[in-house]
N, C-alpha and C positions, 0 to 999 in steps of 0.2 A: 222704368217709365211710369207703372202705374202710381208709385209712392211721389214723384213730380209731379205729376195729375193731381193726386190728393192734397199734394202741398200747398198748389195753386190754388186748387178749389176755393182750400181754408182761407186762403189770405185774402179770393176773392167775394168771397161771401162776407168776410168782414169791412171790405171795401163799400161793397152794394148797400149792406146796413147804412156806414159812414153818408154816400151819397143819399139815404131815403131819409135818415134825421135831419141832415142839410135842406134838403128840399123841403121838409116837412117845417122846417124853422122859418122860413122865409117863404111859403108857400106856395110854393113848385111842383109842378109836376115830375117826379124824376124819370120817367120818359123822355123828358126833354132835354135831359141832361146823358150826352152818348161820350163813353169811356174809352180813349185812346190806349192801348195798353203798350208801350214806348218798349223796344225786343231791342235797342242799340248793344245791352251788355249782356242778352243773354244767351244762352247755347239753344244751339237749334233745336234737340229735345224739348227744352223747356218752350219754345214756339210750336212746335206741335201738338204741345198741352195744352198753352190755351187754344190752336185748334181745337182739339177735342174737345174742350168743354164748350164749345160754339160764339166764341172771341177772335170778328175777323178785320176789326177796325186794330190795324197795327201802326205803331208808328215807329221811324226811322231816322236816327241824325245824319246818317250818314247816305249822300247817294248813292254810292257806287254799293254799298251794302245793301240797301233797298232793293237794286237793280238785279244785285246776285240771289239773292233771297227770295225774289220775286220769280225768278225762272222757276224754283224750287217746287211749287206748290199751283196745284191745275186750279183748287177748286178758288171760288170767287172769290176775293181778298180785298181790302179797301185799306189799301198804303195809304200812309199818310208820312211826307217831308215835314221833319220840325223840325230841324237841323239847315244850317245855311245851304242855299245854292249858289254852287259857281257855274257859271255862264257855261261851259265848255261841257258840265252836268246835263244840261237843258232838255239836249232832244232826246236823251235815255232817257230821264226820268217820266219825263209828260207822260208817255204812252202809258205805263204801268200806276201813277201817282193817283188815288182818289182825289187828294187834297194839300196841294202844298200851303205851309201855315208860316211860310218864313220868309216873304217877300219883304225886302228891307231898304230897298229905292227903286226910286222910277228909273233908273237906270236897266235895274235886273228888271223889272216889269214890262219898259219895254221890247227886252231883248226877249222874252218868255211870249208877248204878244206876239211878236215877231213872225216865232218859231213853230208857235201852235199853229197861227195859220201858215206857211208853209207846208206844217204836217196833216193838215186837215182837225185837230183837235180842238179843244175847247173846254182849257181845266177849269176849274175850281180852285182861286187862290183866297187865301187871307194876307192884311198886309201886319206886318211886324212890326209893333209900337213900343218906344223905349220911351217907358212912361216915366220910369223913375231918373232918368236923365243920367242912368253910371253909365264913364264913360268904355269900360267894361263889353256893354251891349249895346247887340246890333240895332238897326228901326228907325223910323219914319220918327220925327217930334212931334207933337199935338201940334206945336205952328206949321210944322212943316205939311200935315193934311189938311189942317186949316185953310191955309194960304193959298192951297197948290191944288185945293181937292177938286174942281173945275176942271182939271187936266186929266182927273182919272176918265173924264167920260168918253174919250179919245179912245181907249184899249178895246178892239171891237172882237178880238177874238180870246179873249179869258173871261170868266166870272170871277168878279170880287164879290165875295160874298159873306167878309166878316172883318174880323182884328184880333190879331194874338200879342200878347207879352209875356213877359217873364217879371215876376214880382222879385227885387231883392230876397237871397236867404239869409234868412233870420229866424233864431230860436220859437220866438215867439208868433205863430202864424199870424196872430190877431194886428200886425204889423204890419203887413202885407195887404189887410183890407183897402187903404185907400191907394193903393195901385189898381187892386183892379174896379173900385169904384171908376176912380179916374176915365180908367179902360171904357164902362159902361156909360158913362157920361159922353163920353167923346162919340162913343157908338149914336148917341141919338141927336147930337150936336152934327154931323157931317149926316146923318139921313135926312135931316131935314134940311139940308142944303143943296139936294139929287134928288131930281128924279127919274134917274138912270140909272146909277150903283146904289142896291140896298143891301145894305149892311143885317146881315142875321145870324151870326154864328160870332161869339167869343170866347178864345182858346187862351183859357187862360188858368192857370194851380194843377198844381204838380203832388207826387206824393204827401208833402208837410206839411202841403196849405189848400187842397182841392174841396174843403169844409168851407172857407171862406171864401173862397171864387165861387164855387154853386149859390152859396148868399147873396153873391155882388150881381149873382146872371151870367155865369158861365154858361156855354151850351155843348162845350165840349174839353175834356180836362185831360192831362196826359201824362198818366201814370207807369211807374217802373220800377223802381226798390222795393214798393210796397208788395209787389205784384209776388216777387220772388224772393220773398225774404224768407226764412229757416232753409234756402237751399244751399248746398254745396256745391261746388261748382268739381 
């Protein structure tokens, strides 16, 4: 266990650096910028490391693994859904979920208002934008919250309170820039069309590209290969 610990350590410390140059380039506070650490592929060991090292924003593609994983561990944890939800997921995940980041129509949106007030809750969503238009990936179009964004002020019992996407993978990260410009443009194109839903959180770069989404105004990035890479499984 302890040599998994020190593994992470390493890999996270070179991360923290990566995030303070980013910010430092584009002049950010890296404070402002809070690291999902994505545990989908890893052994539960390796999740009790970065417990240890005091890494408690985790995130999860899958529900029903969130949900088991969650039983798991008493002290405070701050799941985060980044992986799709299915409807029949709903009323397990809310209660345990800090923050689900993959609302991807007003269909599921509704049914997730639905449900929360039924249960008394009241999550914290981001909606899920397929900026770069593959038909691949899930989300909302830029016309389609454009058009339609009048109708978010209706959900009386969830918080929106951002926008996530997934930038095309490509070699070159520096490619992936004008997705999540995109993303941060859109972010202040629909705030200033509400003044009900404000938008403050962008979940957006993953391991190979979270250097140029902090550039673009990330505010939260959601990392996983990097996290554990030299481990053996």
């Amino acid at each position: 266990m302890s040599e998994v610990v020190n593994r992470i350590r390493q890999n996270l410390r070179g991360i923290e650096q990566q995030i303070q140059t980013a910010c430092d380039r584009s002049q950010r506070n890296a404070a402002d910028v809070q690291l999902i650490t994505v545990t989908k592929y890893a052994e539960w060991n390796w999740v009790e490391a970065l417990l240890e090292l005091g890494y408690c924003h985790l995130g999860e593609s899958r529900p029903q693994q969130l949900e088991e994983r969650a039983e798991l561990v008493s002290k405070e944890i701050q799941w985060h859904l980044i992986g799709q939800l299915q409807r029949n997921k709903i009323r397990k995940v809310l209660p345990v979920t800090k923050l689900i980041h993959s609302i991807d129509s007003l269909k599921l949106l509704d049914a997730v208002d639905r449900i929360a007030g039924e249960e008394q809750l009241r999550p914290n969503l981001l909606l899920q934008v397929n900026v770069s238009g593959e038909e691949t990936k899930q989300g909302f179009s830029r016309n389609d919250l454009l058009d339609h964004w009048s109708e978010f002020d209706q959900f009386s019992h969830t918080n929106i309170v951002g926008l996530m996407t997934m930038a095309p993978h490509v070699d070159d990260p520096e490619l992936a820039r004008p997705t999540f410009r995109d993303l941060r443009l859109l972010q202040d194109e629909l705030n200033q069309r509400s003044q009900t839903v404000k938008l403050s959180e962008l979940s957006m770069g993953m391991s190979h590209d979270f250097g140029i989404a902090i550039e673009e105004g990330a505010t939260l990035i959601r990392l996983g290969s990097s996290l554990f890479e030299g481990i053996s499984k």
